[in-house]
C-alpha positions as CSV (number, residue, x, y, z in Angstrom):
1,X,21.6,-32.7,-12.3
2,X,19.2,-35.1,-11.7
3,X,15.1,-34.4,-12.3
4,X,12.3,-35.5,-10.5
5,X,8.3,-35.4,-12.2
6,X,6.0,-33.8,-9.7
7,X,2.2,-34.8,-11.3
8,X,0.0,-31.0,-10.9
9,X,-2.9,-32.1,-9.2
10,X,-5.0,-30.8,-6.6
11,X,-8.0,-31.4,-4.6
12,X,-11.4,-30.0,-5.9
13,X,-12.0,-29.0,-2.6
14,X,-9.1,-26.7,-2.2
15,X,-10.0,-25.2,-6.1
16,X,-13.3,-24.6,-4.7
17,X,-12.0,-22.9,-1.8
18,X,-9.1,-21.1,-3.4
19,X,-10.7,-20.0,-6.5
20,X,-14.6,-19.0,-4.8
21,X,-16.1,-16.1,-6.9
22,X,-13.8,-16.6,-9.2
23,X,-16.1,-19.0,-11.5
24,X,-16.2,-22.6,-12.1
25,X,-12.7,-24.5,-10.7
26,X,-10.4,-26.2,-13.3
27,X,-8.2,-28.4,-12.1
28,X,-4.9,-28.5,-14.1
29,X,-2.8,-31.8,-15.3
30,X,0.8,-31.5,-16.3
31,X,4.5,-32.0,-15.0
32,X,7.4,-29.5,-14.1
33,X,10.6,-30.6,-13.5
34,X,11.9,-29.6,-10.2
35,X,16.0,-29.8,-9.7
36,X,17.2,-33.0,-7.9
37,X,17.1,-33.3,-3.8
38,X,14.6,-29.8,-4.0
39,X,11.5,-30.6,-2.3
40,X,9.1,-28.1,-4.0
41,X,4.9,-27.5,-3.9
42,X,3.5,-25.0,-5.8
43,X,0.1,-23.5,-6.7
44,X,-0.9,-20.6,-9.0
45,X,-4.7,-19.4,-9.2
46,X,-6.0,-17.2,-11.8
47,X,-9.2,-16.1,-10.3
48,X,-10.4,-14.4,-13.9
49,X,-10.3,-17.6,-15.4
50,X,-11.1,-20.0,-12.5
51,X,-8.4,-22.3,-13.0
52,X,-5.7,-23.7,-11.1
53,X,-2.3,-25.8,-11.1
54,X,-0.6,-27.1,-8.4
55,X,1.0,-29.7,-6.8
56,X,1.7,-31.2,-3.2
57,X,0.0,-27.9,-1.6
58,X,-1.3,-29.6,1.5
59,X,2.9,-30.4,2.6
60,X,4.0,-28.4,5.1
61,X,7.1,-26.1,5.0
62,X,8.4,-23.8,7.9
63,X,7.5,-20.3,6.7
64,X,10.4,-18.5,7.3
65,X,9.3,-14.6,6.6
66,X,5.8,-15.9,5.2
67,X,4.7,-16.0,8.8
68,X,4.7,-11.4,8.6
69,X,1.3,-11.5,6.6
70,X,-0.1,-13.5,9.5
71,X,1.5,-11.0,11.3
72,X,0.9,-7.9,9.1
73,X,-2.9,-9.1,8.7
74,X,-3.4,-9.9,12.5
75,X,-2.2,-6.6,13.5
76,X,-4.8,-4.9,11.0
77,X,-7.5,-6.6,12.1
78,X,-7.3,-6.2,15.9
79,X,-7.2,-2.4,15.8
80,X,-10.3,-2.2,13.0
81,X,-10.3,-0.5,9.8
82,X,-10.9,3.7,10.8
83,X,-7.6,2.9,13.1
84,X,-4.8,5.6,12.0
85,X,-1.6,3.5,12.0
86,X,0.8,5.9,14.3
87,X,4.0,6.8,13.1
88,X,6.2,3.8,15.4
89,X,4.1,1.4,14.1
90,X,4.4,2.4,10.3
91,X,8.1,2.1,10.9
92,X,7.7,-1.9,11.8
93,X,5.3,-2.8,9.4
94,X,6.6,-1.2,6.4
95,X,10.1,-2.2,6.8
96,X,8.5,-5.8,7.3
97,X,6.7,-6.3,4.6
98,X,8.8,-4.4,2.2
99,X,12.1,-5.7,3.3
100,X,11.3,-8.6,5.4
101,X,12.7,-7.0,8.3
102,X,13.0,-9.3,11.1
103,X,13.8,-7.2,14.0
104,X,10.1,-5.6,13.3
105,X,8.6,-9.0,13.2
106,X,9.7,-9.9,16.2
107,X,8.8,-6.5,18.0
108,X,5.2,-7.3,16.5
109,X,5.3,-11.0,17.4
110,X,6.0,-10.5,21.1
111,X,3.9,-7.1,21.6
112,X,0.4,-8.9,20.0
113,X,0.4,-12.4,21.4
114,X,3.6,-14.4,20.0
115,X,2.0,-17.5,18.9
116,X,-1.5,-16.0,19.3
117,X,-1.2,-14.3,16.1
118,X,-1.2,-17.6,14.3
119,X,-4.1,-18.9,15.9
120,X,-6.3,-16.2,15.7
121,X,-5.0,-16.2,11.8
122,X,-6.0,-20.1,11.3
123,X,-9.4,-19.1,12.7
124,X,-10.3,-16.3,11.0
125,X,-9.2,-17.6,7.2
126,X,-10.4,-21.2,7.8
127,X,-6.4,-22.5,7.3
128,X,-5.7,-25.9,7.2
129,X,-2.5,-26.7,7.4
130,X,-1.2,-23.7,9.3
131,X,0.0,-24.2,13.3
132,X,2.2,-22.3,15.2
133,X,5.4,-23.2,16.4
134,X,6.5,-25.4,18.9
135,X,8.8,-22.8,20.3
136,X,6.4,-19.6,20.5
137,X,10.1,-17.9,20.2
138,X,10.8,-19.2,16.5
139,X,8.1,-17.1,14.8
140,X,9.8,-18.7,11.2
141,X,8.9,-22.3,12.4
142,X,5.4,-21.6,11.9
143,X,4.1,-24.7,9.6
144,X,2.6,-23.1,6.5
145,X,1.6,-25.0,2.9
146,X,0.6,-23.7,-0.2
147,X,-2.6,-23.7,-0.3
148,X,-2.9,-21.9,3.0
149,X,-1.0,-19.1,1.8
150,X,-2.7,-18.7,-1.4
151,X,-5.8,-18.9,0.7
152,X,-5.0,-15.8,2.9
153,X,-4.1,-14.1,-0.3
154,X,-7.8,-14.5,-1.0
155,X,-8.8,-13.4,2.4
156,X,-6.6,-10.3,2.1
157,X,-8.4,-9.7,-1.4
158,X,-12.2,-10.3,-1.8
159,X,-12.9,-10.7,2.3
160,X,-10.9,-8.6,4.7
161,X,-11.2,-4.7,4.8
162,X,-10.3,-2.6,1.7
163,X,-8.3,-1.3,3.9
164,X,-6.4,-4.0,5.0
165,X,-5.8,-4.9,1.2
166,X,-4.5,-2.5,0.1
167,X,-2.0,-1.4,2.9
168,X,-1.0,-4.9,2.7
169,X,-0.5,-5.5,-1.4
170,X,0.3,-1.7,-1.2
171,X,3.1,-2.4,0.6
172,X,4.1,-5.6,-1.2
173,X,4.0,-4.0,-4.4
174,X,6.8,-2.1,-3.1
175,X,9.1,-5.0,-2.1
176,X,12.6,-3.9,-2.2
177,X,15.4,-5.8,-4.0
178,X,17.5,-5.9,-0.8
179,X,16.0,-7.6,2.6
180,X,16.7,-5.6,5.6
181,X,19.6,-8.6,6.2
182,X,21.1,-7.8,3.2
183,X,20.2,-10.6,1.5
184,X,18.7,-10.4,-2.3
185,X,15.0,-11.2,-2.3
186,X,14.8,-10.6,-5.9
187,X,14.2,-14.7,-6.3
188,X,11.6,-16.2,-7.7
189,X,7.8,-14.5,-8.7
190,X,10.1,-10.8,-9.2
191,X,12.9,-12.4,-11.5
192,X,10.6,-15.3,-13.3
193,X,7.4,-13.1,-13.6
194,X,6.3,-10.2,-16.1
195,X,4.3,-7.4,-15.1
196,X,2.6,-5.8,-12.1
197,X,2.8,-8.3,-8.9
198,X,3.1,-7.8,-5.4
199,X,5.6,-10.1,-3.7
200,X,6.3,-11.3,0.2
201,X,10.0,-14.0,0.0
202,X,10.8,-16.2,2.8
203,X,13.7,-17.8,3.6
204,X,15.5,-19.3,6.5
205,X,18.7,-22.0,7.2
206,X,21.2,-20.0,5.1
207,X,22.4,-18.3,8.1
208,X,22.0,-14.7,10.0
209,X,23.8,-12.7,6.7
210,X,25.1,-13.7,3.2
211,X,28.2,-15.3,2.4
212,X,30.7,-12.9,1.6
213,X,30.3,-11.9,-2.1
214,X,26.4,-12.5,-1.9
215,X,25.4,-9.2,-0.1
216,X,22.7,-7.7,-2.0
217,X,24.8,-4.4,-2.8
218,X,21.4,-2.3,-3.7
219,X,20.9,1.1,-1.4
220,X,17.9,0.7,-0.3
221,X,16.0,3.3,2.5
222,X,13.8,0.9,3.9
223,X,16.6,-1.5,4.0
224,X,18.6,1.0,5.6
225,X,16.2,1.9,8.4
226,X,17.6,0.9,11.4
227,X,14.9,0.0,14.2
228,X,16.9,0.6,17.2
229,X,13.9,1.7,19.8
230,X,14.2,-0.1,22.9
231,X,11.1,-1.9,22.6
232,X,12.8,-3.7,19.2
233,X,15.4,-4.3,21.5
234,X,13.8,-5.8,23.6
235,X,11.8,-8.3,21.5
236,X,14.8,-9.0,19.2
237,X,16.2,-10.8,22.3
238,X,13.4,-13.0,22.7
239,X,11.9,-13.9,19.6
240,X,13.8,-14.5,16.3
241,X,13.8,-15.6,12.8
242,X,13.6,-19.1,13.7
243,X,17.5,-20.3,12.8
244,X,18.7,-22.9,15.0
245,X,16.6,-24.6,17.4
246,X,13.8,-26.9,17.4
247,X,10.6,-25.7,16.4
248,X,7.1,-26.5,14.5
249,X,5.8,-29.5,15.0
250,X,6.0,-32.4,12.5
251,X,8.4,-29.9,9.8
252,X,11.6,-31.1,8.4
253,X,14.0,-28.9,9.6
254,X,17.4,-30.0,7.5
255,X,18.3,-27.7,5.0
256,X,17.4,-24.5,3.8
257,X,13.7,-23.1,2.7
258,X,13.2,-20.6,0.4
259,X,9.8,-19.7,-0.8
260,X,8.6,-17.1,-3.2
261,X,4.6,-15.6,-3.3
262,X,2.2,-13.1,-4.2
263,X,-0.3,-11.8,-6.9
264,X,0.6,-11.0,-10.4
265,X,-1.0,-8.4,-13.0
266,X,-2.8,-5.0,-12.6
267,X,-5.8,-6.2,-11.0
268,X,-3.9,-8.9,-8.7
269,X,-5.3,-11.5,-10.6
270,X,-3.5,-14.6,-10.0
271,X,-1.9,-15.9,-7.2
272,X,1.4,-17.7,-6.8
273,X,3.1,-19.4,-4.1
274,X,6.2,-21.7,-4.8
275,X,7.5,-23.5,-1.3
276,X,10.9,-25.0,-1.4
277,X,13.2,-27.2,0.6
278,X,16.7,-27.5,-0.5
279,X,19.9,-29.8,1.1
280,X,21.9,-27.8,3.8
281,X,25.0,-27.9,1.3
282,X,23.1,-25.8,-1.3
283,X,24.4,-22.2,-1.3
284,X,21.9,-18.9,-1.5
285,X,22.6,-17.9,-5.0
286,X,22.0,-21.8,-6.3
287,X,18.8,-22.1,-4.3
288,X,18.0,-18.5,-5.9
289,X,18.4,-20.0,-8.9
290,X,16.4,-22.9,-8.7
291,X,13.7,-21.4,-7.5
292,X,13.3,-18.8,-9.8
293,X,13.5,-21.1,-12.7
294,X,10.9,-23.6,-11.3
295,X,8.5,-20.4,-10.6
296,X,9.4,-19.9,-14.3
297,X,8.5,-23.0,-15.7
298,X,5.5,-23.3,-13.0
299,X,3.9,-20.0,-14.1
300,X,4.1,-21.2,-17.8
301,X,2.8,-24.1,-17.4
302,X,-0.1,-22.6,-15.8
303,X,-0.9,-20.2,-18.4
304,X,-1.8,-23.6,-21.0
C-alpha cells in the first residue's frame, strides 16, 4: 500500500491559541506516514509541556458525531451551571456522548435551534473553521477541522463551567465500546492510546448499520437504551446523521470519515484529534484499522 509524507507543521498562531496557559508554544517538525488515498489532519497538544504536533489542521472534514460536543456544550451553557439536568434529558445526553447515539442528537438538535447550536458554538469558542451545514437537517455535515476541535477541548477544560467539564469529560471517560448503532467505536485514541483518556468518535458514509459480521457484539446498557419518547420520534424524522444528501458547504463528500478525539492521562493533559477521509470502497474494519494505527504512530511521534 502506497504511503504519502504529511510534513507536521502548524501555525504559531493556532499553538498560541491551542496551547494558552499552558506555557511557551513549541511547534513540532516531523513526518507520519498516513496509508495511501486516506486524507488525514491531525493535532495532539500537551498542555504540561506546551508543545504541539500537527499537521493540515485548518482542512475541513464533515464531523460526523463530533458535531454532539457542540451539541452537548450548547445545551449546558443555555440552561447555566446551578441547572439540575432532569431525568429525560439525562437520557439524551448520556446515551449521546457515551454511545454516540444519534436519535438523541437529533432530538437535541431540533429542540435547541438546529443549526443555531453551531453558531452560537463558533461564537462563543472563537472557532475558525467550524460552519454549520448547508442542510440545517444533516447535523453530521457540520464543517469541523482539527484545530477547532482541539480548541473546544480547551474551552470545555480551562474556560467553561466546572460544571460543564466535567459532565462532559465525565461522560466521555465513559465511552462505551459499542455505539448505540452497533457499530465498534473502539478506533483510534481507545485502541492506539495508553492510560486514562476520555474519548468522543465520529463517523459517517459507512452506511445506517455494520456490514454483517462487523456488529460490535459487546452488551452494552447505554447502548441498549432505546429512546422511543415521542418527542425522539419526532425529531428522528427530521434531522439525521447526515448520510446521504448534500450538505456543508465547501466539504468533500465522497467517501467515508472517521475521526477519533479527546484528552489523554489523569489530569486530561493532552489533547488529540485525528480527522480522516477514506475512498467510498474502504470497508469499516480497514478504515478502523488505519486510523488507529496513524493515531498510533501520531501520538508517538508527539511524545519526541
Amino acid at each position: 500500500m502506497g504511503k504519502l509524507r504529511i510534513l507536521a507543521t502548524i501555525a504559531t498562531g493556532v499553538v498560541a491559541t491551542a496551547v494558552m496557559a499552558a506555557g511557551p508554544a513549541a511547534a513540532e517538525k516531523s513526518s507520519v506516514d498516513v496509508p495511501g488515498g486516506m486524507t488525514a489532519s491531525y493535532l495532539v497538544i500537551d498542555q504540561k509541556a506546551g508543545k504541539t504536533f500537527g499537521a493540515r489542521v485548518h482542512k475541513p472534514y464533515r464531523s460526523a458525531s463530533l458535531v454532539k460536543l457542540f451539541i452537548a456544550l450548547d445545551y449546558l451553557e443555555s440552561h447555566g451551571p446551578d441547572y439540575v439536568i432532569p431525568a429525560d434529558d439525562l437520557a439524551l445526553l448520556e446515551p449521546m456522548l457515551r454511545a454516540s447515539n444519534d436519535a438523541a442528537a437529533s432530538t437535541l438538535w431540533v429542540r435547541d435551534g438546529w443549526e443555531g447550536i453551531v453558531k452560537r458554538m463558533v461564537a462563543k469558542i472563537g472557532l475558525a473553521d467550524t460552519t454549520p451545514p448547508a442542510d440545517r437537517s444533516k447535523w453530521g455535515y457540520t464543517a469541523i477541522s482539527a484545530a477547532d476541535i482541539a480548541k473546544t477541548y480547551r474551552y470545555i477544560q480551562h474556560t467553561a463551567s466546572a460544571k460543564y467539564r466535567d459532565f462532559i469529560l465525565g461522560n466521555l471517560a465513559k465511552s462505551t465500546k459499542c455505539g448505540a448503532d452497533r457499530f465498534d467505536q473502539s478506533f483510534g485514541i481507545p485502541r492506539a492510546v495508553p492510560g486514562a483518556k476520555t474519548v468522543k468518535q465520529g463517523w459517517s458514509g459507512f452506511g445506517a448499520a455494520p456490514a454483517r459480521g462487523e456488529e460490535c457484539s459487546e452488551a452494552e446498557v447505554t447502548m441498549r437504551r432505546m429512546l422511543t419518547s415521542p418527542e425522539v420520534r419526532a425529531a428522528t424524522a427530521v434531522a439525521s446523521s447526515g448520510d446521504g444528501t448534500p450538505g456543508a458547504r465547501n466539504l468533500d463528500l465522497t467517501g467515508g470519515v472517521m475521526h477519533t478525539s479527546g484528552t489523554v492521562g489523569a489530569g486530561n493533559d493532552k489533547i488529540v484529534v485525528v480527522l480522516t477521509q477514506e475512498p467510498a470502497t474502504l470497508s469499516w474494519q480497514d478504515s478502523a484499522s488505519r486510523i488507529t494505527k496513524l493515531t498510533q504512530d501520531v501520538y508517538r511521534r508527539s511524545a519526541l
